[in-house]
N, C-alpha and C positions, 0 to 999 in steps of 0.2 A: 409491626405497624401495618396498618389497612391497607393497601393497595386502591389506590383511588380512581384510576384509569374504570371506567366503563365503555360497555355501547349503546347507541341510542336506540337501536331496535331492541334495548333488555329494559324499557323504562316504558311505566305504562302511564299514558298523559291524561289528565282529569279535562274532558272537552266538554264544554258547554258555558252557560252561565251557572251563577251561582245565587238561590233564589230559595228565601223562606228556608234557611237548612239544608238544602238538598242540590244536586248540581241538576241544571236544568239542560234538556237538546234544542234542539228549534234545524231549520234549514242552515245545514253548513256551508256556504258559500265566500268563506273567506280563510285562502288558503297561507300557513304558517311553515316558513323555511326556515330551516336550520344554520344560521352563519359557518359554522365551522365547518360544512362539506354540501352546503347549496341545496340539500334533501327537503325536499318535503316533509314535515313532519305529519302532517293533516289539517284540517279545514274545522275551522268555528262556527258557528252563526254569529250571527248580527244583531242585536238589538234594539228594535225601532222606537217609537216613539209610545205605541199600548204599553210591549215591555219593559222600559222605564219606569214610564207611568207607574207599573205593577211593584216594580222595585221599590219605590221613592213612598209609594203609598202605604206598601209592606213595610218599609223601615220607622213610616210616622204611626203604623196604626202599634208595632209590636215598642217601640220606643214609649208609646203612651201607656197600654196594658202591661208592660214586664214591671213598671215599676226600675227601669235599668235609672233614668234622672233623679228617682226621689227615695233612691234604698241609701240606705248609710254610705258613706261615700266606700270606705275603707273595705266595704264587700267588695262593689265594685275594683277595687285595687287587687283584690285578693283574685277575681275572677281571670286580670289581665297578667296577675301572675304565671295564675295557673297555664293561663297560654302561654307568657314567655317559656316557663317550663316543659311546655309539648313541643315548642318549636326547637329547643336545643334536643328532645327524645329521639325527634326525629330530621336530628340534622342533616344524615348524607340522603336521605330522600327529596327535603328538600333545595337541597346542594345541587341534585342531578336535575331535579326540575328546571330550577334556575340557568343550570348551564346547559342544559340538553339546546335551547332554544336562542338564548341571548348571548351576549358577547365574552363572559365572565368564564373564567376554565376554573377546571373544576377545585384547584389548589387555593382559589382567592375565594368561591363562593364559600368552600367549609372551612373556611380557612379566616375570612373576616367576612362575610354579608350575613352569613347564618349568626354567629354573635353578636355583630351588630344590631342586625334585627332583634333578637331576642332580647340583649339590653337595653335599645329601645324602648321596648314593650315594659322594660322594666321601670325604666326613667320616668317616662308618663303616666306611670301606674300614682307613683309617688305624690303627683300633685292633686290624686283625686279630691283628698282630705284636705289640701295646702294652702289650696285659693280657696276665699271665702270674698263676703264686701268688708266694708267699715262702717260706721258710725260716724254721721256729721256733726259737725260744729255748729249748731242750731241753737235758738235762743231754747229756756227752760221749760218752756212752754210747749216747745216740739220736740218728737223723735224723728230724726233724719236719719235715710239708708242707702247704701248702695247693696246692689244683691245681685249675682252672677248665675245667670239659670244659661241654658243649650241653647241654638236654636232649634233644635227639634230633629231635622234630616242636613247632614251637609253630602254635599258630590264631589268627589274628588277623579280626577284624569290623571294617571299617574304614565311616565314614560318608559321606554323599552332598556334604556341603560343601566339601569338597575333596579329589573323590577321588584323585587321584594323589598328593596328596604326603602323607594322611593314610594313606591308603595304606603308602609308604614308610618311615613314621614306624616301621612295626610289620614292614613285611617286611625292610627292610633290616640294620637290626643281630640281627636272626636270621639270615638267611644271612649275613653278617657270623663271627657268634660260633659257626657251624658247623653249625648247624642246615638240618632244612626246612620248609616253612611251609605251611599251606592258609587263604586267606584267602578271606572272604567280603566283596565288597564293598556296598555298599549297593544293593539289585534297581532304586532310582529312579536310580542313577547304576554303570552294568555293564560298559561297552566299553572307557575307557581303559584300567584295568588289564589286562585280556587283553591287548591290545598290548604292556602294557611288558612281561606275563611272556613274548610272545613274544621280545621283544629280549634279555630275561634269558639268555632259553636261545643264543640266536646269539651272544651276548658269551663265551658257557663255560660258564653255570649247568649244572650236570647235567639233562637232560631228566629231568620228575617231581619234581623236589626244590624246585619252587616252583609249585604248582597252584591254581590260583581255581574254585572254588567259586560258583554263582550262586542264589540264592533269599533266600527272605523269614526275619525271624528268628527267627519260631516254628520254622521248621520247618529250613532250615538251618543259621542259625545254634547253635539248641541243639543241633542232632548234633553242631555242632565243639567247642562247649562240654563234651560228656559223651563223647567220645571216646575212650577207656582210651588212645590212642596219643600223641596229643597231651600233652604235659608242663609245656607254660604257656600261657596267653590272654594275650590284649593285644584292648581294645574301646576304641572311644571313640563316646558317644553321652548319650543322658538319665542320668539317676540311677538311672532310676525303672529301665530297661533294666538299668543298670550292675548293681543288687542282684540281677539277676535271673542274670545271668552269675557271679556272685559265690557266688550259692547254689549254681547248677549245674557249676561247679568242686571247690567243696566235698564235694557230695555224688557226684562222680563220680571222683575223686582222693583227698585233696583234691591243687589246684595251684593254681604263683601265676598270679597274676592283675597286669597293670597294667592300670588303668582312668583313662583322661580322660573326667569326666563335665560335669555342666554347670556353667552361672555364672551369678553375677547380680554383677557386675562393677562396684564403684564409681570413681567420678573423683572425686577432692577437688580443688576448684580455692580456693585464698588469694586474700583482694585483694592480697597483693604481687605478684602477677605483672607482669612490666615490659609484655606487649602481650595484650588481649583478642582483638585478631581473628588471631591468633597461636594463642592457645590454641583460642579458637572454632572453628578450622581442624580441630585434632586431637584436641579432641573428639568434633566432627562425622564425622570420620573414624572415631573409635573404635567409632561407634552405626551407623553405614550402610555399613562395609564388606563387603561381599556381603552387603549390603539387611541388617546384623544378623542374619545366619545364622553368627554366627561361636560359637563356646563362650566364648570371652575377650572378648565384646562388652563394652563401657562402656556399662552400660544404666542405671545408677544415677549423676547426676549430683549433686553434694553442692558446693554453692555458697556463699563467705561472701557479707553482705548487701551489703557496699562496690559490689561487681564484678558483681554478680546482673543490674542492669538491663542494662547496656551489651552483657554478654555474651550475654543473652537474647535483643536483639535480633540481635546478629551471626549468633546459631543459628537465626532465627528465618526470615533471609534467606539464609542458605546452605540451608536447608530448602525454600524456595522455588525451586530455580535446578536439580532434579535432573531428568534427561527419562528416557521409559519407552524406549527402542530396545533390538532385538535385540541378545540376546548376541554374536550374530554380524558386529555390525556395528561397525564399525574403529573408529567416533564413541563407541561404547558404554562406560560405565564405569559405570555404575548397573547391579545385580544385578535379576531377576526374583523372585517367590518361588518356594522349588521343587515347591509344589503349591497345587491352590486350597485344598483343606484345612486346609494351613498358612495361608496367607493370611486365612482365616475364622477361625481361632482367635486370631490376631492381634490384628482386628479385633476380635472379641467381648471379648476383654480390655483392648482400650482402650476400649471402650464402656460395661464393667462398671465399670473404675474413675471415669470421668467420671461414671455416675450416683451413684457411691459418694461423689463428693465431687473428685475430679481435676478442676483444670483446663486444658483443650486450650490451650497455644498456638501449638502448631503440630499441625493435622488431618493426621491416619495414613487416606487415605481411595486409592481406586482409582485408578491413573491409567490413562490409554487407550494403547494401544500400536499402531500403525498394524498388526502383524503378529498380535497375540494376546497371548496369554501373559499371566500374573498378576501385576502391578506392584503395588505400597504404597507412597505417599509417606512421608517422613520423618516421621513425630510427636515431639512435646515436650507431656508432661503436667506441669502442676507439683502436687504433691498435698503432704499435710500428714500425710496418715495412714499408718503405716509398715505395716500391715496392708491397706494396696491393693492389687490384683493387679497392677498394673504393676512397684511398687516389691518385692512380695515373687515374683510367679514369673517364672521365663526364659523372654523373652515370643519369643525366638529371630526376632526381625524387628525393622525399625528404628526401634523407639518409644525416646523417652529419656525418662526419671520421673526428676524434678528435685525436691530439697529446699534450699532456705535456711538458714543457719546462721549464728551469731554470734562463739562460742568455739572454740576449736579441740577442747577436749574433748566439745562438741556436734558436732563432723562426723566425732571416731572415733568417735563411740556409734552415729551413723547409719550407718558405712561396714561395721558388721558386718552380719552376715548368720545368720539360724538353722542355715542350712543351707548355703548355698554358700561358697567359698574356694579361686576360682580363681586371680582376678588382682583387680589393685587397680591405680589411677594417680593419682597426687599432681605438681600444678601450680604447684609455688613456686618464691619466688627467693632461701628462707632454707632453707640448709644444716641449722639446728637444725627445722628444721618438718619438712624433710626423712629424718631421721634419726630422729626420732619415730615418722613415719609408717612408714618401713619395721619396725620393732621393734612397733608395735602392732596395724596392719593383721594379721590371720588372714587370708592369702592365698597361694598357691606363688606365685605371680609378684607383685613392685612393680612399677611402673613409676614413676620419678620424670622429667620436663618432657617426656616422651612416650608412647606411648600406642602399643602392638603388639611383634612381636617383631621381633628383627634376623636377617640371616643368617649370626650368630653360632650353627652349630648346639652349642657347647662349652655353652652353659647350658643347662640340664633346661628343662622346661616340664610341670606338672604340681599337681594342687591339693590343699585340705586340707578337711577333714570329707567333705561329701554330692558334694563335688565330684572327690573320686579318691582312686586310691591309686598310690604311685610316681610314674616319670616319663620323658615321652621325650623324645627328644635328649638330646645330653650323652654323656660317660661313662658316665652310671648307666642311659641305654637299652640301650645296649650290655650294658653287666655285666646287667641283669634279664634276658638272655636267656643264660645260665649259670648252673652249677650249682657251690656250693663244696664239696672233697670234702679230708676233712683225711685226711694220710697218715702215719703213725710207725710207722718201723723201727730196727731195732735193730744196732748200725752196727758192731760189734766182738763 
């Protein structure tokens, strides 16, 4: 078996933008660390508003001349094949990219991101040929139509948690559905995707009709936002971000927009459940999967009182058993944080809420890493007050805020949320408690006896109120990156 452990100084980073085929330089002034030992890896450039420009305009002029919208679809299917296939050829290179820089050790990137992605790639491919329009219901005298064409260029902003296949999420069924894309990945996590748009274009993508973009979001990201060439967005990031993308669409369109934003994500656990350290397992998981940098984190833990002790302790002791190693190292399955920044803000909100009244029972404190890099052990606060900062913001690192409950109509009252509705998980072994919960929970995603998504990419994923609009994967990612244009003529 392969030995998966590398080092970062043995890994050579594709720096620049990625433009017309080719990776582009410019002035590097935006410098990229490595979470798992605080290194510098080296410095970007920035993206301003000409080089946009150049991207957005490269993507409508090669989108119009390749003929990529109006070839047989099923080529096109064949092309995105042929990338999901380059991307498995070269999975542990893109593995190391991935985790050289971002959060993911190197066990989870080849291990599930690089399949993922490549499945992906594959599931979208599918629908090129799939959607079409219909035929109206029109008197005999007319032919009525509905007809599905691209918009032309979409912009996508994808984030640092996982960037390859969040990534994908937003490029793929737009080149899919015909389009070309300029996407901005996140300036803390910048080199995988240059690789895979290089592969893109060696699979058949038309050179220029899928270009990345690098810089920060004030300044690049709004160019792709206010683009006149650009025809739809796709972001996934804060809220706070989301609104901001949302106005500047508006005002520079208007156009649609899909937005994955954030969560504050509950678990209802019953005492019917048949095993606690069962559940405690995928709970556990749900709070510290890439150290709780995830958007669909279980950060809200909603407990009846039967089952509260036993399981507290079981979280209490798997909280205890996580070690701090490099991403890079084979052994690693614990996430770093992706900056000290984040890290301190973490901290200072479990700090706020314990003076506010939370209590610690499991410490969210530093741990040591023999290489560097920013670790946080697992926390468990149990608090009482629904106005704490643990239990009310996305604390986006791996604290759990725990409540108690008795009724069951006391753990939907607590499972809402003012503002978020991303996802929800419900832990029973009654069918009717179950069926409740999905019908009341305010959330795009249930889960009922687990907890994440499957590689089922056929279901959407996507939330309600502060937490999004629309949704990717599925069908309906696909279709959000189309336009419906109704047609009646007149037939006799």
């Amino acid at each position: 078996m392969t030995n998966l452990s590398f080092r970062p100084e043995d890994i050579t980073l594709p720096v620049g933008h990625f433009l017309s085929g080719k990776i582009v330089s410019g002035k590097k002034n935006i410098a990229v660390t490595s979470p798992g030992n605080g290194c510098i890896l080296g410095y970007i450039p920035e993206a301003g508003l000409e080089l946009v420009n150049d991207a957005a305009q490269t993507a409508a002029r090669v989108q119009d001349e390749s003929g990529w919208a109006t070839c047989a679809p099923r080529e096109r299917a064949r092309v995105l094949r042929r990338w999901a296939d380059l991307v498995e050829q070269h999975a542990m290179e893109l593995a190391r990219l991935e985790t050289v820089c971002s959060t993911r050790p190197i066990s989870q990137t080849i291990g599930w991101d690089i399949p993922f992605l490549a499945e992906g790639i594959r599931f979208f491919s599918e629908y090129c040929d799939k959607i079409g329009g219909d035929v109206a219901a029109t008197s005999a005298s007319l032919l009525g139509m509905t007809v599905y064409e691209p918009y032309g260029v979409t912009g996508a902003i994808a984030p640092w948690n996982f960037p390859l296949v969040m990534a994908s999420w937003k490029v793929v069924p737009s080149l899919a559905a015909g389009n070309g894309t300029v996407l901005k990945p996140s300036e803390m996590t910048p080199f995988s995707v240059v690789r895979l748009a290089e592969l893109a274009v060696e699979a058949g993508i038309p050179a220029g009709l899928f270009n990345v973009v690098q810089g920060t979001g004030l300044a690049t990201g709004e160019a792709i936002c206010r683009h006149p060439d650009i025809g739809k967005l796709s972001f996934t990031g804060s809220t706070r971000t989301g609104i901001a993308v949302m106005k500047a669409a508006a005002e520079s369109g208007p156009k649609p927009v899909t937005l994955e934003l954030g969560g504050k994500s509950p678990q209802l656990v019953f005492d019917d459940i048949s095993s606690v350290d069962e559940v405690a397992a995928r709970i556990f998981r749900a709070f510290t999967g890439n150290a709780g940098q995830v958007c669909v984190t279980g950060s809200r833990l909603i407990v009846q009182r039967g089952v509260a002790e036993p399981l507290i302790e079981a979280l209490v002791a798997l909280c205890s058993r996580v070690a701090a190693l490099a991403p890079w190292e084979e052994s690693a399955s614990y996430s770093p944080i992706i900056s000290e920044l984040q890290a301190q803000r973490i901290l200072n909100l479990a700090e706020h809420s314990i003076k506010g009244g939370a209590q610690s029972l499991a410490p969210c404190l530093r741990m040591n890493s023999e290489e560097g890099g920013v670790f946080l052990s697992p926390g468990i606060l149990m608090v009482t007050d629904v106005n704490s900062p643990v239990w009310q913001e996305e604390v986006f690192g791996p604290v759990l805020a725990m409540q108690i409950f008795d009724e069951d109509d006391e753990a939907f009252a607590l499972a809402q949320h003012p503002i978020y509705g991303l996802a929800a998980g419900v832990h029973t072994a009654s069918m009717a408690r179950a069926m409740r919960a999905i019908r009341t929970l305010k959330a795009g995603t249930v889960w009922v006896n687990r907890y994440g998504r499957s590689s089922d990419f056929v279901i959407p994923t996507g939330g309600f109120g502060g937490s999004g609009i629309g949704k990717d994967l599925g069908r309906q990612a696909f279709e959000a990156n189309l336009r419906l244009k109704s047609v009646l003529m007149a037939a006799g």
